[in-house]
C-alpha positions in Angstrom: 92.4 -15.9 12.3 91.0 -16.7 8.7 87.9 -16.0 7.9 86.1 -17.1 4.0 82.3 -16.5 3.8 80.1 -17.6 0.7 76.9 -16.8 0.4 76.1 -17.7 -2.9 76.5 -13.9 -5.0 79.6 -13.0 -3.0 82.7 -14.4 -1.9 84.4 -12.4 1.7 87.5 -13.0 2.8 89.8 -11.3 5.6 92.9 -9.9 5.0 95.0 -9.6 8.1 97.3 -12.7 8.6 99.4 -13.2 11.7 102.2 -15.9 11.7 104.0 -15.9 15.3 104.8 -12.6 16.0 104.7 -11.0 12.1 101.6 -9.6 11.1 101.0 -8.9 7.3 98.3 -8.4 4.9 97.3 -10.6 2.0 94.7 -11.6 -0.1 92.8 -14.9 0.9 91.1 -15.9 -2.7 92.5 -15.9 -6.0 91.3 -15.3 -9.6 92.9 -17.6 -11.5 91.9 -19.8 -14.4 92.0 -23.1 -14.0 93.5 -24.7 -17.5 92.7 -28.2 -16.3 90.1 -31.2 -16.4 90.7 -33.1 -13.4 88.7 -36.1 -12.2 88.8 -34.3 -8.7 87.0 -31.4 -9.2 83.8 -32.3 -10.8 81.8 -29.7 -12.9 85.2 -27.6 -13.9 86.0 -26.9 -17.1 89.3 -26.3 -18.7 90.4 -22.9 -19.0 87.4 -21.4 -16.8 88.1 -18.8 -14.5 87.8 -19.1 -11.0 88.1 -17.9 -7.5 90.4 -20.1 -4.6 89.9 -18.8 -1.7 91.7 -20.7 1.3 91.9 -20.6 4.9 95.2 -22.6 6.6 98.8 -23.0 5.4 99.8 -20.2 2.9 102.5 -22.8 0.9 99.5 -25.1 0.9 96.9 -22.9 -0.5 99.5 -21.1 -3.0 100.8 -24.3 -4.3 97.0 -25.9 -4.7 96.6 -22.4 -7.1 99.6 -23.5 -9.3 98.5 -26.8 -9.8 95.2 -25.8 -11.1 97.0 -23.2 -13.7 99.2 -25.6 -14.8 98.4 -28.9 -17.3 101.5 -30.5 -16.8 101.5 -31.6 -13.4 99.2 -34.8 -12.6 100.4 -35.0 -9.2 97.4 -33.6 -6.5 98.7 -31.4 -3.8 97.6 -32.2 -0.5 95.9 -29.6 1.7 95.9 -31.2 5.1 96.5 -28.2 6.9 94.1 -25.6 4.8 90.6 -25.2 3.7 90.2 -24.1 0.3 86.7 -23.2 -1.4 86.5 -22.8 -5.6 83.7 -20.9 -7.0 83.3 -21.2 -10.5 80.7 -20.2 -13.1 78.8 -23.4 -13.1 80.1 -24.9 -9.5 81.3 -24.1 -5.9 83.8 -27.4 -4.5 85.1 -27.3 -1.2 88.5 -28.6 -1.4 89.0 -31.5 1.0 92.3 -32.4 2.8 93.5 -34.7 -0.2 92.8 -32.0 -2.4 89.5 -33.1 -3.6 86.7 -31.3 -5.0 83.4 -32.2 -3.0 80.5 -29.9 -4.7 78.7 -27.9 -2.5 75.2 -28.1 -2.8 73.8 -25.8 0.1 74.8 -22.3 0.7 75.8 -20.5 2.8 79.2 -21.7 3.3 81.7 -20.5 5.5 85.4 -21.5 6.4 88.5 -21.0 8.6 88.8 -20.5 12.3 86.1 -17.8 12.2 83.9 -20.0 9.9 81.4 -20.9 12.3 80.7 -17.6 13.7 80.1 -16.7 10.1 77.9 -19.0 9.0 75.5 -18.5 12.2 75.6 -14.5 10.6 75.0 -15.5 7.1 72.1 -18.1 8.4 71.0 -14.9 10.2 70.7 -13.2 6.8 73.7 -11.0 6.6 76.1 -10.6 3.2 79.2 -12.7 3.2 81.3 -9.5 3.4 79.2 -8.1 6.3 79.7 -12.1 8.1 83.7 -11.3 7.6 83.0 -7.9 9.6 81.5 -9.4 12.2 84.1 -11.6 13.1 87.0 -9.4 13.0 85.7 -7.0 15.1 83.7 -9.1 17.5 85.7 -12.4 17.7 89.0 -11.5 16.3 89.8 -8.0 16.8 93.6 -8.4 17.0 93.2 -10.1 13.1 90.8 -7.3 12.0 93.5 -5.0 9.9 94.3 -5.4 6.3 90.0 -4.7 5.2 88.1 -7.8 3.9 88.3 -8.9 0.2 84.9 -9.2 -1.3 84.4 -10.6 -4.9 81.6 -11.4 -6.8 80.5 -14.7 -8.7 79.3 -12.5 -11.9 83.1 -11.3 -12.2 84.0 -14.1 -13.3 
């Protein structure tokens, strides 16, 4: 279970990931800069850093994060099977199936199979790391190893 929590300052993310049987850690958001001006992810600039974090199918998310580093590539990835959330200096898109940017204009935001859960904590005033916490050990507890990946908007 995938967890991503947003909460306008701070970006929370889950690390345990479970695929069958096989249980690993990895981190759910990405800094990464993002060297290109795309007509589908409005408010981006070339070459500004950004987080991705994504909830879904790994090869989906991972292959979403190369396209936005490379310039070379006009083709969009889909991410029908993921969520995906960019947070950038100046904008926060949720990434849509197709793979395009819909800017978020109310916060908090939360995504994933533990997204609504999170979202009532964050409307209850909790941080986005704390909303992550809460779901791994209340909802999820056999996805709660691995610690939660917290990063801040004013890192980037």
């Amino acid at each position: 279970m995938t967890t991503i929590a947003w909460d306008g300052k701070t970006l929370a993310a889950n690390r345990g990931a479970l695929t069958g049987l096989i249980a690993n850690i990895e981190d759910k958001i990405w800094k990464l800069r993002a060297v290109r001006s795309h007509w589908t992810l409005p408010g981006l600039h070339p070459g500004e850093m950004v987080y991705l974090a994504g909830a879904g199918s790994s090869f989906q998310i991972k292959r979403y994060a190369r396209w936005l580093e490379r310039a070379d590539d006009d083709d969009l990835p889909g991410v029908d099977e993921s969520e995906l959330l960019l947070v950038a200096k100046r904008a926060v898109l949720h990434i849509d199936g197709a793979g395009l940017g819909i800017p978020v204009l109310r916060r908090p935001i939360a995504l994933g199979s533990g997204g609504e859960v999170a979202l009532g904590a964050l409307l209850a005033g909790v941080s986005s790391a704390r909303a992550v916490e809460l779901v791994a050990k209340h909802v999820a507890p056999n996805s709660a190893f691995g610690g939660i990946q917290v990063v801040e908007r004013a890192w980037l």
